[in-house]
C-alpha angles and dihedrals in degrees: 000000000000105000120193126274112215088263094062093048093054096043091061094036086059092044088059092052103039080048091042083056099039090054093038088062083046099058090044086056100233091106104071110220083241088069100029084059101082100039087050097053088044089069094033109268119137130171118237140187089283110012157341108312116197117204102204115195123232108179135232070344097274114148134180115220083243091054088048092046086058096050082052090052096039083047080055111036096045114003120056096271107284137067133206120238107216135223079243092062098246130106128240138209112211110190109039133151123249090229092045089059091083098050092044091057102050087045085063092042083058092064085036102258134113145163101255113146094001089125125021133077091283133090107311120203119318112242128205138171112289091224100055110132099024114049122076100227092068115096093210135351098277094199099086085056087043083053097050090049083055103050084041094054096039108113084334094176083222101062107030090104112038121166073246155015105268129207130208125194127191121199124163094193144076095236107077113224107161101045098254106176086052089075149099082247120353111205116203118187099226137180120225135199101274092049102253126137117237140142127267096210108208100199121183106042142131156094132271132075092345104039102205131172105230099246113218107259091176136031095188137028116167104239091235083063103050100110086039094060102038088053082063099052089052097047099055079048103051093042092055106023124122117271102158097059120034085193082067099030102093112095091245087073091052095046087052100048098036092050127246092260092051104047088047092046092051079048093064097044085049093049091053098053097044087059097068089060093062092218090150105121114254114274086230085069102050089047081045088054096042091054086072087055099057113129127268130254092279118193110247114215103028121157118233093209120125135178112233094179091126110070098216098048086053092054100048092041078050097052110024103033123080128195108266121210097244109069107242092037133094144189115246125210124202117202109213079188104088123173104194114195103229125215087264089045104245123128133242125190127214118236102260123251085023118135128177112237081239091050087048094050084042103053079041086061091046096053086043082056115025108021112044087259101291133116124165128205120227134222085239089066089257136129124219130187105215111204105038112160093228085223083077098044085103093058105046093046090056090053085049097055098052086049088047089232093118111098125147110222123088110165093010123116098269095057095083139178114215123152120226098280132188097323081083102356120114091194103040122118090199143357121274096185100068096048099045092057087049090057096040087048085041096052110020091107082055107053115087082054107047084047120184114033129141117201119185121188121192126171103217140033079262086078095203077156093060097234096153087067098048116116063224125016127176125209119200110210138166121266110178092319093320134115109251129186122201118201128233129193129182105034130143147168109197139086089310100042127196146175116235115237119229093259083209133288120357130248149228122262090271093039103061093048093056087047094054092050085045086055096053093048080057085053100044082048102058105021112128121214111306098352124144125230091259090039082055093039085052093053114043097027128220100285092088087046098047088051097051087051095042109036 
């Protein structure tokens, strides 16, 4: 994984001071909060219903044992114990002290992380696909390109002030694991005719009040062009985005209005031009970067026999492990959705995306033993630990269990994104966290049989909770005071992406959890032979669904 030259580790150590001095005049109180704003939400640090909240980047979601120890001692030391990893791959602290900010950045600074442009209308933190590097459908590792992105976009003049904040993806597979074409700009790594490895730039998608599929503005894009291109993308951007209306700001609004064929066709203007100025970073840097991607040490000869003679050990291999490239490895997923059982025999769900200051030292030690040091954080609010010898899968399962971190059931419907909601939110119309422990205690018992279902859950039209890309999403709004939850059928992020439709009127906190059990019945009852929940939904359509809810 990417460690820091001594630039960047000047540039962030100079970050923590310039920020120590800004909060110590605002404490002071001759720095206004009108003016502290800005500089707060440059390094991260918004203020929520209750409290300070800090957005801290982890980018393309890569992670040393020694970087996640630190989140599990900052959780400690100034949140309340526990800290939120994010859809965007980050984590989040949500009830933080104004004074504390300084010292927890420089803690961070200290494992060679930070919080710069996680807010803002810049760049924000580059995403990839949490497998890259270890899975065999990829064509290359897409991270040294995701890094170069990052080092390109960090405090770029240019960008700093974007009619919006801007998100870039990079996947080097055809199976789309980090919901490309809902971004700002999805990169794919793709292979044409002649054999060549380039980049297909999706530009014009994302989430939020105006759900939109990124289109492909480009098949091909040389990779020693990459920068070059993607600064183009962003300056046609930045020259004819909205700045009069943030409802209309984002580039899938441009795209849109401007025309695919227009926008495409000012890119290339753009690109050309842009040629002539040689700004592509020099070859010497990206061989420099990939050098910090190379493989591990892998074992050679190793057997991929298991023995699965204990059930829950098979289930949770079955569901949370993924096939690595290098035979005797596997890819190890670890649910932040637990459902304990308790003595009564009730359920209780834990809040998604949620992690104890201890569970997140202790998957830090397992990546330190078991994993070549390295975890990843996924968009679904996950952790997975990327290079695992199956022969210690055991093992590691065991240590996850005491931890309870041991659930089976990666892309079930337990397994759900929600953002924080209206329990910390500003913004939020209605809570998500609440709702989305009521459907993982409702249908836990279901869930191995219903299999594959992604259910998102997001508080507000902003869809930090990627509701629009459920099989069934679920979006909180306001109705006359009250909390009101629309119902979505039919999303999806992957490969085949698609926005979720408004199934009919919303419901109340127990009634849409009653709707979405009554949506998967529908499913169990017409699902033929190994179909999924969304295969069975785009089949059938909503009307059998809608008529089941609604009576």
């Amino acid at each position: 994984m990417y460690l820091y030259d001594h630039y960047d580790q000047a540039m962030v150590d100079a970050r923590v001071a310039e920020f120590r001095d800004q909060t110590r005049r605002r404490i002071e109180g001759t720095l206004s909060e009108e003016k502290f704003r800005p500089l707060r939400l440059q390094n991260g640090l918004y203020l929520q219903l209750h409290a300070y909240m800090l957005r801290v980047a982890v980018p393309y979601g890569t992670l040393s044992g020694s970087q996640m120890k630190m989140l599990g001692d900052i959780a400690d030391k100034y949140d309340r114990g526990y800290g939120h990893f994010t859809t965007r791959q980050n984590i989040q602290y949500n009830w933080i002290k104004l004074e504390d900010t300084p010292d927890i950045l420089a803690d961070l600074a200290s494992v060679e992380m930070h919080a710069i442009q996680t807010s803002g209308n810049c760049i924000r933190n580059i995403s990839a696909d949490q497998y890259a590097g270890a899975t065999a459908d990829e064509l290359i590792d897409p991270r040294p390109y995701a890094e170069l992105l990052r080092q390109w976009s960090s405090f770029h003049p240019e960008f700093l002030a974007l009619p919006r904040k801007f998100k870039i993806c990079v996947i080097a597979s055809d199976t789309d694991r980090a919901a490309m074409r809902l971004h700002d700009i999805g990169i794919q790594i793709v292979k044409n005719e002649a054999g060549e490895i380039g980049a297909a730039f999706y530009v014009g998608g994302g989430m939020g009040r105006t759900p939109i599929i990124a289109p492909l503005v480009k098949a091909f894009v040389p990779l020693d062009e990459l920068i070059t291109y993607s600064e183009a993308c962003l300056r046609v951007y930045n020259r004819y985005g909205r700045r009069d209306n943030k409802y209309k700001a984002r580039i899938k609004i441009l795209v849109h209005e401007l025309g695919l064929e227009e926008y495409s066709r000012q890119v290339e203007e753009e690109f050309a031009h842009l040629q002539t100025l040689n700004i592509e970073p020099p070859l010497a840097e990206l061989e420099r970067i990939k050098t910090f991607f190379a493989d591990p040490a892998y074992e050679t000869g190793l057997s991929d026999d298991l023995d699965l003679s204990n059930p829950a050990f098979a289930a949770w291999v079955k569901n949370n492990t993924a096939a690595h490239k290098t035979p005797g490895y596997a890819i190890v997923n670890i649910s932040l959705k637990p459902v304990k059982v308790l003595a009564d025999g009730t359920k209780e769900a834990g809040i998604p995306g949620d992690a104890t200051g201890e569970q997140i030292r202790i998957m830090a030690d397992l990546a330190k033993t078991y994993s070549f040091d390295e975890l990843r954080v996924t968009h679904t609010q996950n952790i997975v630990l990327p290079h695992v010898r199956k022969a210690d899968l055991f093992t590691v399962w065991e240590k996850l269990v005491a931890a309870e971190l041991a659930e089976a059931n990666l892309d079930k419907i337990t397994d759900i994104i929600a953002c924080p909601g209206l329990d910390y939110c500003t913004l939020a119309n209605a809570r998500s966290i609440p709702v989305a422990q009521k459907i993982a205690e409702r249908m836990a018992d279901k869930a191995e049989e219903i299999g594959e279902l992604k259910l998102k859950i997001s508080g507000c039209i902003n869809a930090c909770g990627h509701h629009h890309a459920g099989h069934i999403g679920i979006l909180g709004v306001d109705r006359k005071g009250l909390e009101n939850y629309q119902l979505l059928l039919g999303g999806c992020e992957g490969a085949d992406t698609s926005l979720g439709k408004i199934i009919g009127p919303g419901f109340d906190e127990d009634g849409i959890v009653g709707a979405v059990e009554k949506a998967t019945q529908v499913y169990l009852a017409n699902k033929e032979g190994e179909e999924r929940f969304l295969d069975t939904y785009r089949r059938i359509g909503m009307n059998p669904f809608k008529e089941a809810i609604y009576g």
